[in-house]
C-alpha positions in Angstrom: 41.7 50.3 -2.5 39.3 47.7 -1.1 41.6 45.5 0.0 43.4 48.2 2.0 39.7 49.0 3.5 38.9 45.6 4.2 42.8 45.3 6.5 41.4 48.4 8.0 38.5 46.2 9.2 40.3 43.2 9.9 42.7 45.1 12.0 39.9 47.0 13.8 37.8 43.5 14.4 41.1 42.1 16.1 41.4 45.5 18.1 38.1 45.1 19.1 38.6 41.4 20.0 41.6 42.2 21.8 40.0 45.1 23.9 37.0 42.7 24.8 38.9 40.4 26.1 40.8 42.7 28.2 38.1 44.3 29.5 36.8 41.4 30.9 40.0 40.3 32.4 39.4 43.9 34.2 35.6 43.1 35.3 36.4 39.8 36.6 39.4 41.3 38.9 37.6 44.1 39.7 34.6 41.2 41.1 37.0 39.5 42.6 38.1 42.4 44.4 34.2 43.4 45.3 33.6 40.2 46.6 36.5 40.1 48.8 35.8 43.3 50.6 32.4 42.3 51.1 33.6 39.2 52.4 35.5 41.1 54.8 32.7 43.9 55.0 30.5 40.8 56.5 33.5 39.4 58.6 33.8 43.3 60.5 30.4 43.4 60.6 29.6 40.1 62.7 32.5 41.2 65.0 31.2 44.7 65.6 27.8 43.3 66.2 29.4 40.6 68.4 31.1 43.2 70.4 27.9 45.6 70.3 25.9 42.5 72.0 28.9 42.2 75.1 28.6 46.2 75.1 25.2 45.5 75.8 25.5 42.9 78.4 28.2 45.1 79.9 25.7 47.8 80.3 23.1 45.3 81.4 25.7 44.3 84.2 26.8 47.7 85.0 23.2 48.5 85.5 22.1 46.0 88.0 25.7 46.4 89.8 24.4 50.1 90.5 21.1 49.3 91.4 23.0 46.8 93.9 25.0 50.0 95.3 22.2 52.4 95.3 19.9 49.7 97.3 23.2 49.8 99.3 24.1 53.3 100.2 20.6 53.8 101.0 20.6 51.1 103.6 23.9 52.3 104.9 21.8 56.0 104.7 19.5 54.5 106.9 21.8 52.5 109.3 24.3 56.2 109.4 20.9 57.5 110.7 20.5 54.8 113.2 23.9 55.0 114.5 23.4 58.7 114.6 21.0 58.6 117.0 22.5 56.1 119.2 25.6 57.8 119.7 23.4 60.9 120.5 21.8 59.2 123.4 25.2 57.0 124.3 26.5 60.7 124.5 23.4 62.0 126.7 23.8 59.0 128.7 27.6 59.8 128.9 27.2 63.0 130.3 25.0 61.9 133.2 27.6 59.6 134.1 30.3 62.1 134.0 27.8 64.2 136.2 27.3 61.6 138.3 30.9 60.2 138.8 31.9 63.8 139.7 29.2 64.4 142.6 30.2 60.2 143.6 34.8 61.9 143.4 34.1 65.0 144.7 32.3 62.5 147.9 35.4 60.5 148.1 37.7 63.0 147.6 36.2 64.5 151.0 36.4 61.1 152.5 40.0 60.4 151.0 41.3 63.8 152.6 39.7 63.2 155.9 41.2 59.4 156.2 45.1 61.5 155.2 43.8 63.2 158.1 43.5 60.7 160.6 46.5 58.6 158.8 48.4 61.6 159.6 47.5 62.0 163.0 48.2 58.0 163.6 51.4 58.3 162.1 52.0 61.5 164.3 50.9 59.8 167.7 52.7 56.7 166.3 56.0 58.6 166.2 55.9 60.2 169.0 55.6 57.1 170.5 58.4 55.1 168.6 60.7 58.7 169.8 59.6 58.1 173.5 60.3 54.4 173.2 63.9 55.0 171.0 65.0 58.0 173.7 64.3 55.4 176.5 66.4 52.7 174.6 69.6 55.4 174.4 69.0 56.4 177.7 69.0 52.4 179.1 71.8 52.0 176.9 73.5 54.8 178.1 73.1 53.7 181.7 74.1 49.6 181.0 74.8 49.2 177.6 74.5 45.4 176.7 77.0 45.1 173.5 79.6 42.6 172.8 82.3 42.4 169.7 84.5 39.8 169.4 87.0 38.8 166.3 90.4 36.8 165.8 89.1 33.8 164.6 91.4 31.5 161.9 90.2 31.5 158.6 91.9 28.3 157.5 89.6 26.0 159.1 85.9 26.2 158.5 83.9 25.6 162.2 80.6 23.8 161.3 79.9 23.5 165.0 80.0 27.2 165.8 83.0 29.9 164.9 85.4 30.5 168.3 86.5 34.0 168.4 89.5 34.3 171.0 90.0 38.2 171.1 87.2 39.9 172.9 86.8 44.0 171.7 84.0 44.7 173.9 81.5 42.5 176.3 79.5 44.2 178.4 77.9 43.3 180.5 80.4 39.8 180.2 78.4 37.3 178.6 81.0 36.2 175.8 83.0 32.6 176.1 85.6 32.7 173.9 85.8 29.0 174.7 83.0 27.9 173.2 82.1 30.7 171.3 78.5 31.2 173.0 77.0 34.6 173.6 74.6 34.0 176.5 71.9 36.8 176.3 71.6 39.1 179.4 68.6 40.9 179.3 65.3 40.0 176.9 64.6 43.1 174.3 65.4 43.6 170.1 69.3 42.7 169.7 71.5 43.9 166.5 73.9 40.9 165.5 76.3 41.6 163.2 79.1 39.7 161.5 81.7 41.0 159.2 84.1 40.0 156.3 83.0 36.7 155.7 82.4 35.2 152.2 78.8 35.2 151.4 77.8 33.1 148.7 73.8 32.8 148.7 72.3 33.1 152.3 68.6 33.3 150.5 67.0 35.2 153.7 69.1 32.9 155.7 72.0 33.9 158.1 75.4 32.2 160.0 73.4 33.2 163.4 72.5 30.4 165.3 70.2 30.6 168.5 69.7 27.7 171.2 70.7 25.8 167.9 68.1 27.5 165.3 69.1 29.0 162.4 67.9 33.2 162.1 66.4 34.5 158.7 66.4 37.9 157.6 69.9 38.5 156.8 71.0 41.5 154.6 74.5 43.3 153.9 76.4 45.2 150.9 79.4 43.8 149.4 82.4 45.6 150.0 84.9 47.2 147.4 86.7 43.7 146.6 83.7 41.8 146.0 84.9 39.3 148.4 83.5 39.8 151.9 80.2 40.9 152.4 78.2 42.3 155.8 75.4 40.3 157.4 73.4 42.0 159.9 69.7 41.0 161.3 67.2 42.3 163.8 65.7 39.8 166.3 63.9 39.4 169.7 65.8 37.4 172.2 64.9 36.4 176.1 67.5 36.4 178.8 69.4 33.2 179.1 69.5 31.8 175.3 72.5 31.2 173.5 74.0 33.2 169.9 76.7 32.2 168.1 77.4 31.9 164.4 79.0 29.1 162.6 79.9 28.2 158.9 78.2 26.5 156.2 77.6 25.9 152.6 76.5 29.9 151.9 79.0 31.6 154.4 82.3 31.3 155.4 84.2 33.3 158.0 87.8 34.5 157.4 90.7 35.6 159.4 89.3 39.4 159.6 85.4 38.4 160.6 83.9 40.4 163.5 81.1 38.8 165.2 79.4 41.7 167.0 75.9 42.5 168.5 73.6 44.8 170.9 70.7 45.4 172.8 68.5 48.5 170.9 
């Protein structure tokens, strides 16, 4: 019986001893444990307090930046104001000009109308002159026309000298040599001369109209539906006694159909 009681002991002193040591196995994991979490209680805490201290200087930053804009808008308050009042008086100023531009139109509207007017009235006296002058012309002409028209020249020679043209249309009063191809004038006054179908290349204000051996300016003409000949015609004052004729060059050529014309206006 008392050796049963004292296995009973022995058995419950190793229990014990067993138990002991596991239950400080337990503690010292369970430190372990405490001290890592703290460990990483300390770590989060000096990161939130780092990030709490750029919070702060974010606010610090924030707070000058809107000091900055409110020192800001209230210039621009004050400059709005400024600019307020100068476009107020730019505005007053405005409207006295407007005021004073439309007395200064309404002036030289008057003065505009009244120099139409007189324009008018030129241009009235001026054309009943130029109708007197053109109704004396038709009725001289009328009474001794001066007009010549002469053609039938060859167009397989070019004529540097001067262009001969052997048929005679029209010569009156006779004035044409068909020899020398020389139209003497007959009267002084504004002649038309006029040549036909010849092949214009670039006259330039130029024309084939020679007189007393000077070239004439001024020519003009429309090409005709080929595109091959053209028209030259000019306007130009000439005295009794000088010499016309036309003659080839560089920029004009005369063909087998030209008509070297012209007349007293």
């Amino acid at each position: 019986m008392s050796g049963n009681i004292l296995h009973v002991i022995l058995g419950f002193i190793v229990i014990k001893a067993t138990s002991v040591q596991i239950s400080q196995a337990v503690d010292s994991q369970l430190l372990t444990f405490l001290l890592n979490e703290m460990s990483n209680y300390r770590t989060s805490s000096l990161a939130m307090e780092n990030e709490i201290n750029e919070l702060k200087a974010a606010i610090a930053t924030l707070t000058s930046h809107n000091n900055q804009l409110q020192g800001l808008v209230t210039s621009l308050n004050s400059q709005c104001r400024d600019c307020e009042q100068h476009l107020l008086s730019n505005v007053s100023k405005l409207n006295s000009d407007i005021q004073t531009i439309a007395r200064a139109t309404n002036t030289s509207v008057l003065y505009v109308v009244r120099k139409h007017e007189v324009f008018e009235e030129h241009i009235e006296k001026l054309l009943a002159n130029q109708s007197k002058d053109f109704k004396t012309q038709i009725q001289n002409f009328s009474t001794h026309p001066v007009i010549f028209s002469v053609h039938g020249s060859a167009g397989d020679k070019l004529q540097f000298s001067g262009i001969k043209f052997p048929q005679v249309s029209i010569d009156t009063p006779p004035n044409y040599n068909v020899a020398t191809g020389v139209y003497t004038v007959p009267e002084d006054g504004y002649y038309t001369l006029r040549i036909t179908d010849g092949i214009l290349r670039s006259l330039k204000n130029l024309s084939p109209f020679m007189v007393d051996g000077h070239r004439q300016t001024g020519c003009y003409g429309l090409d005709q539906t080929n595109n091959a000949f053209s028209v030259c015609q000019i306007y130009v004052y000439l005295r009794a006694g000088q010499r016309v004729w036309t003659q080839d060059s560089l920029e004009f050529i005369h063909t087998n159909t030209t008509v070297f014309s012209g007349w007293k206006m």
